[in-house]
KOLPANU-178991 format. One record per residue (C-alpha): residue in one letter; x, y, z. Coordinates in nm, 2 decimals. Example, Ala and Ser with C-alpha at 12.3 -4.5 7.8 and 13.67 -1.06 7.14 Angstrom:
ATOM r     xx     yy     zz
ATOM a   1.23  -0.45   0.78
ATOM s   1.37  -0.11   0.71
//
This chain:
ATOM r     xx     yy     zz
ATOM x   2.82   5.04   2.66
ATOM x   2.77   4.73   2.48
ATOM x   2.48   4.52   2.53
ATOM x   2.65   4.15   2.53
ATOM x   2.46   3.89   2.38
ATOM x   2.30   3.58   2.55
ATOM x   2.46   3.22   2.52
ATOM x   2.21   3.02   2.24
ATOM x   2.30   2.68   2.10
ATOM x   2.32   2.71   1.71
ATOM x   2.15   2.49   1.46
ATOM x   2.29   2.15   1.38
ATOM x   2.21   2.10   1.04
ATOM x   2.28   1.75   1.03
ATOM x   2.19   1.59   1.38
ATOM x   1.95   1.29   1.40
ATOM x   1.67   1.34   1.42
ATOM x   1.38   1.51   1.12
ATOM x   1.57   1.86   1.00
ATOM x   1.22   2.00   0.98
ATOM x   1.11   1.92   1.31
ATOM x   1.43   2.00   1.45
ATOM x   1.46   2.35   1.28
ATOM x   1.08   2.47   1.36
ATOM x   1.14   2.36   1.73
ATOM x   1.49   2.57   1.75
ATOM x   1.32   2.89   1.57
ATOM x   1.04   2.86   1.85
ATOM x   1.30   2.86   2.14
ATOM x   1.47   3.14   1.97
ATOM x   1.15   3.31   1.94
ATOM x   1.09   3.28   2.27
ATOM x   1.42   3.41   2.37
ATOM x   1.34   3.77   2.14
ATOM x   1.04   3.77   2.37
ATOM x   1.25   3.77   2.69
ATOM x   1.47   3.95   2.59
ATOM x   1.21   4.24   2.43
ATOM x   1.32   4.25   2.12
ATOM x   1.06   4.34   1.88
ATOM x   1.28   4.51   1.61
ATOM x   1.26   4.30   1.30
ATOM x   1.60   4.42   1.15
ATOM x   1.78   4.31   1.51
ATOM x   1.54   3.99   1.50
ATOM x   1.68   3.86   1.13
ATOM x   2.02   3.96   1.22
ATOM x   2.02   3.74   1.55
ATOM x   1.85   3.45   1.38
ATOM x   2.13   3.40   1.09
ATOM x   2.41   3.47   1.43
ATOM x   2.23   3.25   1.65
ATOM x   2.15   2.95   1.35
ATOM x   2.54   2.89   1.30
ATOM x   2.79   2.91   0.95
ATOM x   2.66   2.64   0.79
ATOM x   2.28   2.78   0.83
ATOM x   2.41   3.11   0.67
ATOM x   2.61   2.96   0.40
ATOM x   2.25   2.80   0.31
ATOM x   2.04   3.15   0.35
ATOM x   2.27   3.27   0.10
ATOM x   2.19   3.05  -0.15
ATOM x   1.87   3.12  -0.13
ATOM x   1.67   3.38  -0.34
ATOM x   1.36   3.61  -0.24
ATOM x   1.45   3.66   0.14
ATOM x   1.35   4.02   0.18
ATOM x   1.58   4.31   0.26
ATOM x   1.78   4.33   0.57
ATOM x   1.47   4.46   0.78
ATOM x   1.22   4.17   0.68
ATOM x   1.30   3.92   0.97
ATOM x   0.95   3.70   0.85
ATOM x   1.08   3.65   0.48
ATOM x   1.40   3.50   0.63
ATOM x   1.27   3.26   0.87
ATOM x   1.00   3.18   0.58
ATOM x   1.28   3.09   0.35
ATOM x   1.47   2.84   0.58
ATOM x   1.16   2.70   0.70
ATOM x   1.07   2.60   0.30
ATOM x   1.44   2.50   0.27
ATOM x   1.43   2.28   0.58
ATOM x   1.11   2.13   0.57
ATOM x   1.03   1.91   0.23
ATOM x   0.65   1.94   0.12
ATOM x   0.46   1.74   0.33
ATOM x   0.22   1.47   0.16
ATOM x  -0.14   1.55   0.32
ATOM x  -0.27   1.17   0.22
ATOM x   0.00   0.98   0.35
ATOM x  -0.03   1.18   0.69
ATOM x  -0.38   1.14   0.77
ATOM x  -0.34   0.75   0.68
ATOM x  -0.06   0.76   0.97
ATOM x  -0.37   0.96   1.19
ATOM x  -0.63   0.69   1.09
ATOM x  -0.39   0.40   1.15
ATOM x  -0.30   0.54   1.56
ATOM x  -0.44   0.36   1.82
ATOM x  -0.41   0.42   2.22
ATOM x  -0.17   0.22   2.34
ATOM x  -0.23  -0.04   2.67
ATOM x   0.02   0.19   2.86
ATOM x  -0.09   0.56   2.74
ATOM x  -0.37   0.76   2.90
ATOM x  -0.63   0.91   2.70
ATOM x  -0.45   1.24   2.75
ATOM x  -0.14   1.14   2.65
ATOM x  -0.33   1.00   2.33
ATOM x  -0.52   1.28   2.28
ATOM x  -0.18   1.51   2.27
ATOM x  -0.01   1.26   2.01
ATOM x  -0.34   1.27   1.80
ATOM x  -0.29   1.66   1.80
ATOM x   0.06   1.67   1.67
ATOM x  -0.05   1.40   1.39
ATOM x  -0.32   1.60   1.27
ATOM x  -0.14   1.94   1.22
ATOM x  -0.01   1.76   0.94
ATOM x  -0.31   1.65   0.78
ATOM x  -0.46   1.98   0.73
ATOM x  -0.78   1.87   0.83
ATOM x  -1.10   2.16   0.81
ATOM x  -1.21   2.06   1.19
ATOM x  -0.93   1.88   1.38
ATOM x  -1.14   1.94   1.74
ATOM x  -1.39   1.67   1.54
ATOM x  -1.16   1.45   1.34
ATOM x  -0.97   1.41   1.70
ATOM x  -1.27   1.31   1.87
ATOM x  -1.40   1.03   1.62
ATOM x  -1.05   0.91   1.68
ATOM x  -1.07   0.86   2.01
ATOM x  -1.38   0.70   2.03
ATOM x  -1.31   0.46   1.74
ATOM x  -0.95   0.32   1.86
ATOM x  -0.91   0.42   2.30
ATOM x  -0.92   0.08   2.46
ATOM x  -1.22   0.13   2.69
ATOM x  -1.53   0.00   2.59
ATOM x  -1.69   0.14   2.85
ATOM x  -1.63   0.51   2.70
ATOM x  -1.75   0.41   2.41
ATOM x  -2.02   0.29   2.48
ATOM x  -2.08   0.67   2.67
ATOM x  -1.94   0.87   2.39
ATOM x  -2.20   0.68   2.16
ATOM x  -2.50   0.75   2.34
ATOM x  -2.44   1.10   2.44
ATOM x  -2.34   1.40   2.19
ATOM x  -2.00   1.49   2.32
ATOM x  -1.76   1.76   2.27
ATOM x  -1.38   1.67   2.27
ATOM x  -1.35   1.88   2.59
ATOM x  -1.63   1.63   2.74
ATOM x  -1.50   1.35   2.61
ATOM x  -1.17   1.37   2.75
ATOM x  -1.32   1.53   3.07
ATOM x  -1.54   1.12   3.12
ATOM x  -1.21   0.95   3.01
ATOM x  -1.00   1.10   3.29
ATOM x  -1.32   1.01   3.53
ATOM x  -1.36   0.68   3.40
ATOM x  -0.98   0.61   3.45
ATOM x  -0.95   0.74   3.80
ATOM x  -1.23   0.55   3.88
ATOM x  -1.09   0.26   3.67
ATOM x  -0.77   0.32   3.94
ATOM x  -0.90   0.32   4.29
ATOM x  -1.15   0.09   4.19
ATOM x  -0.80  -0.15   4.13
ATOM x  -0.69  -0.03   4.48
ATOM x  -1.02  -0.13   4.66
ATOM x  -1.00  -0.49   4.48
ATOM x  -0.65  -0.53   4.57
ATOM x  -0.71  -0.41   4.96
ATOM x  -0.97  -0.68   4.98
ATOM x  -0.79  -0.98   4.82
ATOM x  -0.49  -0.88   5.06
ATOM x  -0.71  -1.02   5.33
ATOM x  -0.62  -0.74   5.56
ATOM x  -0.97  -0.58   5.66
ATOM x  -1.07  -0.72   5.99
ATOM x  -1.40  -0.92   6.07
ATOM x  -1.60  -0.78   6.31
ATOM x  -1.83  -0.94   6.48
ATOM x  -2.12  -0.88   6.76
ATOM x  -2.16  -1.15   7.02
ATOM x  -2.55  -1.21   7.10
ATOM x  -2.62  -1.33   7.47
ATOM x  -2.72  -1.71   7.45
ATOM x  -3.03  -1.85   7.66
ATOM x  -3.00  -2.24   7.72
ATOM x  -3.31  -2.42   7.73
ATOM x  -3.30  -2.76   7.91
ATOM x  -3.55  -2.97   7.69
ATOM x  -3.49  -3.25   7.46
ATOM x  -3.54  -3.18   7.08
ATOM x  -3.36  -3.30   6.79
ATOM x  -3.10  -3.14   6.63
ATOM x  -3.25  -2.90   6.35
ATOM x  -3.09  -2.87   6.00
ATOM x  -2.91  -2.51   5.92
ATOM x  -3.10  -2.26   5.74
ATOM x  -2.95  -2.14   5.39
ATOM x  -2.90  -1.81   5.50
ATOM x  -2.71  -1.92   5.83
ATOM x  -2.42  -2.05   5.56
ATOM x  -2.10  -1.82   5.60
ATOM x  -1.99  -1.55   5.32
ATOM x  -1.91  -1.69   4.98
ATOM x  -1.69  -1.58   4.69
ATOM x  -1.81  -1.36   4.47
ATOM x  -1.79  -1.54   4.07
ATOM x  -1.73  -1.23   3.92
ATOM x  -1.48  -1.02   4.08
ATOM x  -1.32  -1.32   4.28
ATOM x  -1.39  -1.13   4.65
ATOM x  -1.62  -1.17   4.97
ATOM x  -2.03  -1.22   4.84
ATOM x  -2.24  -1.04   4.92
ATOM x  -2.09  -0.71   4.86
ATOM x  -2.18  -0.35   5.04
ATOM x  -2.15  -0.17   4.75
ATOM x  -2.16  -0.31   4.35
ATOM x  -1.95  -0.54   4.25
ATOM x  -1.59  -0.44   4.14
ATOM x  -1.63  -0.65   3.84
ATOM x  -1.92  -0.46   3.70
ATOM x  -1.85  -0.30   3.35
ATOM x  -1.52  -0.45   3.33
ATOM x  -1.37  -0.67   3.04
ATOM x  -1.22  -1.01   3.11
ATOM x  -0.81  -1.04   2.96
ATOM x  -0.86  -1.39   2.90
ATOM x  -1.22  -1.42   2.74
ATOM x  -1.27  -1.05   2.61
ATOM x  -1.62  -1.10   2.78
ATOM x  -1.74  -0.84   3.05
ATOM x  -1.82  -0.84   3.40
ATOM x  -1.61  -1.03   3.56
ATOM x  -1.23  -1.11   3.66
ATOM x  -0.97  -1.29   3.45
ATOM x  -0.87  -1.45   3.79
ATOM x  -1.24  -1.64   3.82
ATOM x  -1.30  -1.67   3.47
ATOM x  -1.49  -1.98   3.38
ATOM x  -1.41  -1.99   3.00
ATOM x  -1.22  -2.29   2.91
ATOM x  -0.86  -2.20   2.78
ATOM x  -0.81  -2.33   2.40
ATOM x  -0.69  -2.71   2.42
ATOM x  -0.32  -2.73   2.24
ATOM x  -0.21  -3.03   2.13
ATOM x   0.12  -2.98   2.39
ATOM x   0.36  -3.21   2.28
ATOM x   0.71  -3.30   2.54
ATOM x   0.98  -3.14   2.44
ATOM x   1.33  -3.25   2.58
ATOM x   1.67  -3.08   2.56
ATOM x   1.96  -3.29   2.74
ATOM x   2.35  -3.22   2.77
ATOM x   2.61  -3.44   2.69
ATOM x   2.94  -3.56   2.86
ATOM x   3.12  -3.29   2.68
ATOM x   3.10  -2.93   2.71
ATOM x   2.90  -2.82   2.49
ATOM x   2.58  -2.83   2.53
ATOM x   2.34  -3.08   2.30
ATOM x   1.98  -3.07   2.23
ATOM x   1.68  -3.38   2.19
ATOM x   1.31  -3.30   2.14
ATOM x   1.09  -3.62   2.15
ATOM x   0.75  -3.57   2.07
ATOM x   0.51  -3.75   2.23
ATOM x   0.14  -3.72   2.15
ATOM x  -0.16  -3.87   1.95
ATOM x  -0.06  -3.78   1.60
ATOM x   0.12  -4.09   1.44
ATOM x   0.49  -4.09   1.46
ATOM x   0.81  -4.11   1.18
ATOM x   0.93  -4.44   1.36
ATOM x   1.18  -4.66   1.22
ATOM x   1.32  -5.06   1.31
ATOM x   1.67  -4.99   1.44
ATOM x   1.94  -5.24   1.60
ATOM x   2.14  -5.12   1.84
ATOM x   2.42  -5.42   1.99
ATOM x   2.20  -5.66   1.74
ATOM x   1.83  -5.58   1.99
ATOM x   1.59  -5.46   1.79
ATOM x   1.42  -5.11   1.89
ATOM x   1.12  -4.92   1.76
ATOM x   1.31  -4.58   1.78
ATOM x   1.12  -4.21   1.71
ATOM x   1.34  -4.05   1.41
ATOM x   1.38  -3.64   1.53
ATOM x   1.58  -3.45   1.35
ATOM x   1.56  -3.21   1.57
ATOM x   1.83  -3.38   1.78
ATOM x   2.15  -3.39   1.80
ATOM x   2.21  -3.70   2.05
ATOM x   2.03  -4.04   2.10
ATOM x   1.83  -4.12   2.40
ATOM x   1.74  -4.45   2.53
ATOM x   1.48  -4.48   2.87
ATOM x   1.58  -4.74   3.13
ATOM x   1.35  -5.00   3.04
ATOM x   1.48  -5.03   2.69
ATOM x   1.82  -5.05   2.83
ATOM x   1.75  -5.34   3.04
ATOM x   1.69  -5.52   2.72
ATOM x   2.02  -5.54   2.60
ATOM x   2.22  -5.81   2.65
ATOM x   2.54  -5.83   2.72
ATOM x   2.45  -5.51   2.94
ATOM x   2.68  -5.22   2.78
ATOM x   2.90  -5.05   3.02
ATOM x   2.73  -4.72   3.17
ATOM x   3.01  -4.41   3.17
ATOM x   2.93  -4.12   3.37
ATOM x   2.82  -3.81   3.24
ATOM x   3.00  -3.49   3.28
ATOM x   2.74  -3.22   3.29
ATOM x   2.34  -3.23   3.38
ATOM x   2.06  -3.27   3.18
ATOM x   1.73  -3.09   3.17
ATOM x   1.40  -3.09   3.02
ATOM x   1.27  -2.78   2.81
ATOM x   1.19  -2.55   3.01
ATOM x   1.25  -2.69   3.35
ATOM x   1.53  -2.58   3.58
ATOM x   1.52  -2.91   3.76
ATOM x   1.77  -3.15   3.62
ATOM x   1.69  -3.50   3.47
ATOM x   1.77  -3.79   3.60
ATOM x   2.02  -3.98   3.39
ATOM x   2.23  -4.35   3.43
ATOM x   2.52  -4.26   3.18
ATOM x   2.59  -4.29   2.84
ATOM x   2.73  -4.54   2.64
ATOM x   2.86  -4.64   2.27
ATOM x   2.67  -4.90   2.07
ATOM x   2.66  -5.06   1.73
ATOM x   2.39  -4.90   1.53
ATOM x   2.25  -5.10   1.21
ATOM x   1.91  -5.00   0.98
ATOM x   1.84  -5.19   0.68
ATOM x   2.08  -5.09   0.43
ATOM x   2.38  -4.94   0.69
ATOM x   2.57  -4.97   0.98
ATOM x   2.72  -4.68   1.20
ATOM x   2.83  -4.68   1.56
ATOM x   2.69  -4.35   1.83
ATOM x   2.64  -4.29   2.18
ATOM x   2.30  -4.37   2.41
ATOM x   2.23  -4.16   2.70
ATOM x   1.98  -4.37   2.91
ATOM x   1.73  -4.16   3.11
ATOM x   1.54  -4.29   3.41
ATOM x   1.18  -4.39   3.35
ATOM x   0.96  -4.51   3.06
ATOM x   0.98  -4.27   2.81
ATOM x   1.10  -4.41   2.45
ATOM x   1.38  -4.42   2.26
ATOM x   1.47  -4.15   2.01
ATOM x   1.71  -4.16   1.76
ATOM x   1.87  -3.82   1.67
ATOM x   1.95  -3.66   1.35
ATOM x   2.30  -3.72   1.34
ATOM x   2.28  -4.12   1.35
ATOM x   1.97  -4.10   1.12
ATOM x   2.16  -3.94   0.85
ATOM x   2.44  -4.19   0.91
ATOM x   2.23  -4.46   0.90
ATOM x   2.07  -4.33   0.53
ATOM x   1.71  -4.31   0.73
ATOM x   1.71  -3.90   0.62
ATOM x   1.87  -3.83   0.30
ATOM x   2.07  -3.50   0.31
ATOM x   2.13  -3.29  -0.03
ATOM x   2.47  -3.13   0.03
ATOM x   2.54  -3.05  -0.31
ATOM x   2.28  -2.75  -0.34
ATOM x   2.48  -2.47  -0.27
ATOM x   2.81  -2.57  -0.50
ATOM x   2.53  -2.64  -0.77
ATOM x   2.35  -2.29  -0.72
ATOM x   2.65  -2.14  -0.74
ATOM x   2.82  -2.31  -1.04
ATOM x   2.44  -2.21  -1.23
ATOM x   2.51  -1.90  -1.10
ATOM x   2.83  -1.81  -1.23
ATOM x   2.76  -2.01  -1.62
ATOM x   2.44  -1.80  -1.65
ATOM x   2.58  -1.47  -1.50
ATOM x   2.41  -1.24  -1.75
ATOM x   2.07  -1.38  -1.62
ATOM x   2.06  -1.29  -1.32
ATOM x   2.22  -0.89  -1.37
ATOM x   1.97  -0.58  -1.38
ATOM x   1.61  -0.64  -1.37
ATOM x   1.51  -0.82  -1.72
ATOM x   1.22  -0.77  -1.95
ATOM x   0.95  -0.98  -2.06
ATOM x   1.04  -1.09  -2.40
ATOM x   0.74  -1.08  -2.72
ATOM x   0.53  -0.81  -2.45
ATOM x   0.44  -0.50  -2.49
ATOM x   0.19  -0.35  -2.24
ATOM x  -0.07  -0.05  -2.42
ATOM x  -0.24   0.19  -2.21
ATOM x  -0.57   0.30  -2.37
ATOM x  -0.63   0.66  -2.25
ATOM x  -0.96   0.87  -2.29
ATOM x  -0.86   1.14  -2.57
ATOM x  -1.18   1.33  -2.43
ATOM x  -1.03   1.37  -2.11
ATOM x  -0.81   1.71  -2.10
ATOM x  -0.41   1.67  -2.09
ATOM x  -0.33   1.87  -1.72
ATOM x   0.05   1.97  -1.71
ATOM x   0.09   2.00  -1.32
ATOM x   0.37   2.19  -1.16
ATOM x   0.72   2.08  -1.02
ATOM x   0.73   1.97  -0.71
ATOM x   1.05   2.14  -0.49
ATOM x   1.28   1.89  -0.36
ATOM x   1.45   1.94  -0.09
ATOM x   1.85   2.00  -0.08
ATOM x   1.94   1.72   0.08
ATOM x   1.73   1.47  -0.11
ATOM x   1.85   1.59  -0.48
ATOM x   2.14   1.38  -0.51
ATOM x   1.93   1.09  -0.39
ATOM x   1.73   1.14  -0.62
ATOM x   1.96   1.18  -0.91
ATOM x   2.10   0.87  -0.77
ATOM x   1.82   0.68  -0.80
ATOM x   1.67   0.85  -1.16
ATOM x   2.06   0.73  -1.28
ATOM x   1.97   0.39  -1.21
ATOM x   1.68   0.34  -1.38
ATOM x   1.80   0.48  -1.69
ATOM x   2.11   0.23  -1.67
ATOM x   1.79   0.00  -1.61
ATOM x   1.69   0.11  -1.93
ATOM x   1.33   0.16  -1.71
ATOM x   1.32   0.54  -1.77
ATOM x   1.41   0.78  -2.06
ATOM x   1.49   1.16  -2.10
ATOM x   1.23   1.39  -2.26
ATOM x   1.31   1.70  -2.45
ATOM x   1.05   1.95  -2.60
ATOM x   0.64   2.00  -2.54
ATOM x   0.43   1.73  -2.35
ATOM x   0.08   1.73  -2.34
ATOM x   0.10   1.54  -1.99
ATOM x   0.33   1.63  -1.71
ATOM x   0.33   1.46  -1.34
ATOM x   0.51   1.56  -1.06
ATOM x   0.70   1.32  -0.83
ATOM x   0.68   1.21  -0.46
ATOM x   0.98   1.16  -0.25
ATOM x   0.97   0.99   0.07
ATOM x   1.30   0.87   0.30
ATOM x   1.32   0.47   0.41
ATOM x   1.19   0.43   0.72
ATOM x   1.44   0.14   0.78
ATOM x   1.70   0.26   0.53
ATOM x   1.72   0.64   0.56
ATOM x   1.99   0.68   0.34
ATOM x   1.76   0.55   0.07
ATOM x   1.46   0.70  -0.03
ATOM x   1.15   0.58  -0.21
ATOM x   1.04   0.76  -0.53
ATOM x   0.75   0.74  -0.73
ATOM x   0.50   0.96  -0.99
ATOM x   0.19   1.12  -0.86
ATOM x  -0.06   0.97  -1.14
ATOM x  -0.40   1.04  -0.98
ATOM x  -0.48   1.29  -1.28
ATOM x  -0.33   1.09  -1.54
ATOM x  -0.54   0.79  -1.36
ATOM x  -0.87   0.97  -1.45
ATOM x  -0.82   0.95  -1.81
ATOM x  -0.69   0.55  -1.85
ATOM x  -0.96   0.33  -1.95
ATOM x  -1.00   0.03  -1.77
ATOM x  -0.90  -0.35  -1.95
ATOM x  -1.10  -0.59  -1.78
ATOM x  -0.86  -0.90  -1.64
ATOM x  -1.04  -1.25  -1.51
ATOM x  -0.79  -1.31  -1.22
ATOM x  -0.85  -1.67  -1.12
ATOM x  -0.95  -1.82  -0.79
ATOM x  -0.75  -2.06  -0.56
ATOM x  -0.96  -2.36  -0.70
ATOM x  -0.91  -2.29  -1.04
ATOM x  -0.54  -2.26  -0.95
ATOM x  -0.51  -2.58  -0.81
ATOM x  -0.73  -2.73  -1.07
ATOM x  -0.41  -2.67  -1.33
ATOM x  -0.13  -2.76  -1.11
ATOM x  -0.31  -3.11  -1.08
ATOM x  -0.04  -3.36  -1.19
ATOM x   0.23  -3.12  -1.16
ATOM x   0.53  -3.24  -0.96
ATOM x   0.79  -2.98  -0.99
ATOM x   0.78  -2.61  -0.84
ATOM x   0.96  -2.32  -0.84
ATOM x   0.95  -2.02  -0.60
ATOM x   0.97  -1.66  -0.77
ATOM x   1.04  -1.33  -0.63
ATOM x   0.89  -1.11  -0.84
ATOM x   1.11  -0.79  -0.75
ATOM x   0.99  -0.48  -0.93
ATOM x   0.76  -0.67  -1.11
ATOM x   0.60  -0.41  -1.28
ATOM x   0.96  -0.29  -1.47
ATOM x   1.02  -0.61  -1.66
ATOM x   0.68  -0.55  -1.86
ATOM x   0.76  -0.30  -2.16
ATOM x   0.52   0.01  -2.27
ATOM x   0.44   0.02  -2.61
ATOM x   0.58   0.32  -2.80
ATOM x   0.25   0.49  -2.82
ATOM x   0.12   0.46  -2.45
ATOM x   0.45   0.63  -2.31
ATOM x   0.39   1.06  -2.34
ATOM x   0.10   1.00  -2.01
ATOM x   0.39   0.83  -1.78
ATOM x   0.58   1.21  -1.82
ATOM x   0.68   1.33  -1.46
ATOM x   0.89   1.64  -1.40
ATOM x   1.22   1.63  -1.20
ATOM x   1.44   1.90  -1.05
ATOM x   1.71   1.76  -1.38
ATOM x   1.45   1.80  -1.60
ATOM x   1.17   1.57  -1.76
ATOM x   1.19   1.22  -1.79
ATOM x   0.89   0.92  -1.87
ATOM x   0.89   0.54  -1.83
ATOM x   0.97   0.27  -2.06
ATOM x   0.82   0.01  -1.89
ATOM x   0.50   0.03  -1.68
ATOM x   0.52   0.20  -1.36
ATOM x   0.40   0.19  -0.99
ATOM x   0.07   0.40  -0.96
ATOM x  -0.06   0.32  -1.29
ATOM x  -0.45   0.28  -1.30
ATOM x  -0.51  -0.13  -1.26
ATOM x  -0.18  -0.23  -1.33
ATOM x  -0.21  -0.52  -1.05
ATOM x  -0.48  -0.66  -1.31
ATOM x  -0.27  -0.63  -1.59
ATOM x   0.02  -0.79  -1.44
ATOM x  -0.20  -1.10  -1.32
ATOM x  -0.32  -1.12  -1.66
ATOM x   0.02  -1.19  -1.80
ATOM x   0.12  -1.43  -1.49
//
C-alpha cells in the first residue's frame, strides 16, 4: 500500500520578504519534517525537497549545474541555497552589529538574541566575546556596566546579572508605586499619659519630635526601613543618578516661549494668526485702519487680522461689530477665546490702500496685521514670477540640464605605484534576480558616457558589490570593490580650506547660488592613462570607468581641490 505524503506548503519564490532568509527558514522546517517523519534516505530526501519547493523552484534547480546525482540530497540543497542567497558582504554586516543598540523597550535577552542573529553574518572568530563587549558598550543600564567593568564576566554571567538587575529594577518599581498610592496604613501605639498639676511654661518641640518627611531622592516617606528606592537609579530629566525625575531639583532649560495664537473666522474654514510676543524686537509697521493710526506686528504667518479691545475702543466712529460664526482658540488650548466680532475697515500704509476684516479679541493683547493685508498693502513684497521664469530657463537651456555633465578643460590623473603588484581578483556571482538590475544600471552609465567596455588582457581586475535600496528595493546600489587597487594609488596632497578662510572670500559677495552636486564624482573626467586600475568584472563581461569613481583612494580631496 502506498504511503501518502504529508501536506507542506511550497516555496514562494517571490513573497516579501529576503529570498535568502525565507528559503533557509523553509529548508529548516522541511528538515524537520524528514526528521518526523524518519526519513533518513538521501535519494527520498532530494526527491521530496524539489516536490515539496514547488514548479517554479524546480524550473530553477534545473538550470543549475553541479547538483550531484539523484542520490546526493546535500549537493541539491547546497545549490539552491547559493542560488537563493547573494554573497553576503562581511564589512557591511558587522558595521550593522557595531551600530545596534538596546532599545528602551527590549530586555537584555531579547537584545542578546537579535545580537546573535546579526553576528552569524559577520563571521566573527569568537561571537560568545564580540556579543558580550556589545552588550556592555550599548544596553541602557549603567548600573550593569558599571558591574560588567569591574568584574571578568562570561556572556552567560553577564546576562545571568542583567536579568537580576531587571527584576530587581521591576519590583523595586512596584514597591515605589505601592508607597506613593498612599495605601499602607499608619500604625501607631498609644503610650499612657500621666498629668502633673504644676505650673511650667510651655517647652519648645525637640527636632526629632517633627513628623516624617519626604524623602529628596525618591520622592516617598523619610526615613526609610530599608535603602532608598532611588539608590543607583538615573534621573529622565537630568541624566544624573540617585534620585527621581518626579523630585528632581535641576532647573529645566529656559526657552524663550513665545504666544502663539490660531483663531477661526466667520466662515467655515478654518483661519490661522500667530502673534509673537516676547523680548526680541519686533517687524512692526505704522498702519491706518478707518484713518487711526496703529502700531501693528507684521506676521506672515497669518492669514486674518486681529485687533484687542482696547485698540478698538480707539476708533472713532465705532465700526459696527458682526458676529462671528464659529469659535476661536488659542494654540494649543481646547478652551475657546473670547471674541466681540469682526468687522471691515479701510486699511492704508504709506504708499497703498486696501480694505480687510478685524476680529477684535477681549483683553490687551496687540494688534497684528496678517499676511494677506501686508502683501496688499506692499509692506512684504511677494516674487510670483519665479516659477514661470524657472521654467521658461528651463525649457531655452534644455540640453543643460540632461545626463550628468562633465567638467570642461579637466582631466583627473591617478598616480599609481608601478612597484605594487597588479592583483586580477575573481568575479563575484550575482544573484539571478539582481542581473538585469544590474545590466540596467551598467546600460545607463555607458549612455552616461561614465563607463566603457574592455576587451582583451588587464593587468588589474576588481570585482563589484551589489546591494538592494533599502527605501527603493527595485533599485539597487552598485559599486567596485577597490581596497586592492587602493593600496597601490599614491596619495596627492589637497589644502581643503577652513570655514574662516571660506568666509574670508565670500566677503563683499552679494549673490549666491545653491548646488546639488549629484554624482559629483562622474562629471570629473580620467585621463586616458589612469583608466586600466578602475577595471571591474561583471557577469556581461569587463568594463572600467571614464570618469572617477566612488571608492577611489582620496577622491573626496581631489574633488574639494577642484571646488
Amino acid at each position: 500500500m502506498a504511503e501518502s505524503l504529508p501536506v507542506f506548503p511550497q516555496f514562494k519564490v517571490h513573497a516579501e520578504g529576503a529570498v535568502g532568509t525565507r528559503w533557509r527558514k523553509w529548508v529548516q522546517r522541511l528538515e524537520n519534517l524528514f526528521v518526523g517523519m524518519k526519513i533518513s534516505d538521501n535519494k527520498r530526501r532530494r526527491a521530496l525537497l524539489l516536490h515539496y519547493a514547488g514548479e517554479e523552484v524546480y524550473d530553477i534547480f534545473d538550470t543549475l549545474t553541479d547538483t550531484g546525482n539523484d542520490e546526493n540530497y546535500d549537493q541539491a540543497k547546497e545549490c539552491l541555497k547559493q542560488y537563493f542567497e547573494p554573497k553576503v558582504n562581511k564589512e557591511y554586516e558587522r558595521y550593522v552589529f557595531r551600530q545596534s543598540q538596546q532599545n528602551s523597550d527590549e530586555t537584555v535577552d531579547q537584545y542578546h538574541t537579535r545580537l546573535r542573529q546579526l553576528a552569524n553574518k559577520c563571521e566573527f572568530n569568537d561571537n560568545e566575546s564580540e556579543i558580550k563587549s556589545q552588550i556592555i558598550q550599548s544596553c541602557t543600564s549603567n548600573k550593569l556596566r558599571r558591574k560588567a567593568l569591574s568584574e571578568d564576566m562570561t556572556l552567560a554571567k553577564l546576562l545571568e546579572t542583567a536579568r537580576t538587575f531587571e527584576l530587581a529594577e521591576k519590583q523595586a518599581s512596584g514597591i515605589v508605586k505601592k508607597m506613593a498610592s498612599g495605601n499602607v496604613n499608619k500604625i501607631k501605639t498609644k503610650e499612657k499619659k500621666y498629668v502633673v498639676k504644676q505650673k511650667s511654661r510651655p517647652q519648645p518641640k525637640r527636632r526629632d519630635e517633627n513628623p516624617k518627611t519626604k524623602c529628596y531622592f525618591c520622592g516617598g516617606r523619610y526615613p526609610h526601613k530599608y535603602e532608598c528606592p532611588a539608590k543607583g537609579k538615573t534621573c529622565s530629566n537630568c541624566q544624573k543618578e540617585d534620585h527621581f525625575a518626579a523630585v528632581c531639583q535641576s532647573k529645566p532649560r529656559k526657552q524663550t516661549c513665545k504666544k502663539i495664537e490660531n483663531s477661526q473666522t466667520d466662515e467655515s474654514e478654518d483661519e490661522y494668526t500667530f502673534s509673537v510676543k516676547g523680548g526680541a524686537k519686533q517687524p512692526k509697521s505704522k498702519i491706518k485702519v478707518n484713518n487711526r493710526n496703529f502700531h501693528m506686528l507684521i506676521d506672515t504667518g497669518s492669514s486674518v487680522n486681529i485687533m484687542d479691545e482696547a485698540a478698538f475702543s480707539k476708533i472713532k466712529p465705532k465700526p459696527t461689530l458682526n458676529q462671528l460664526k464659529t469659535k476661536i482658540f488659542a494654540y494649543g488650548s481646547s478652551n475657546n477665546l473670547k471674541t466681540l466680532g469682526f468687522f471691515t475697515a479701510t486699511i492704508e500704509s504709506e504708499s497703498k490702500i486696501s480694505t480687510g476684516k478685524f476680529y477684535v479679541a477681549k483683553g490687551n493683547h496687540g494688534t497684528l496685521l496678517g499676511y494677506e493685508s501686508a502683501v496688499e498693502l506692499g509692506i512684504i513684497p511677494v516674487i510670483r514670477q519665479l516659477s514661470s521664469n524657472l521654467d521658461k530657463i528651463c525649457e531655452e537651456y534644455a540640453d543643460r540640464f540632461q545626463g550628468i555633465g562633465k567638467i570642461k578643460g579637466v582631466k583627473v590623473k591617478i598616480h599609481v605605484d608601478e612597484s605594487v603588484k597588479p592583483t586580477v581578483q575573481p568575479h563575484r556571482r550575482i544573484p539571478f534576480h539582481l542581473r538585469k538590475k544590474v545590466e540596467t544600471e551598467l546600460k545607463k552609465l555607458e549612455e552616461n558616457d561614465i563607463i566603457e567596455k574592455v576587451e582583451g588582457p588587464t593587468p588589474w581586475v576588481s570585482p563589484i558589490v551589489v546591494a538592494q535600496k533599502p527605501k527603493k528595493p527595485d533599485e539597487i546600489r552598485m559599486c567596485v570593490d577597490m581596497r586592492l587597487p587602493n593600496k597601490a594609488i599614491l596619495r596627492t596632497r589637497h589644502i581643503t580650506p577652513t570655514v574662516d578662510e571660506i568666509i574670508h572670500d565670500l566677503n563683499g559677495s552679494k549673490f549666491f547660488s545653491k548646488l546639488d552636486m549629484n554624482s559629483g564624482y562622474h562629471q570629473l573626467e580620467l585621463d586616458e592613462s589612469s583608466r586600466y586600475i578602475t577595471m571591474f568584472t561583471t557577469h556581461v563581461g569587463l568594463r572600467r570607468y571614464k570618469r572617477l569613481n566612488f571608492g577611489i583612494y582620496r577622491r573626496q580631496q581631489k574633488y574639494s581641490n577642484l571646488l
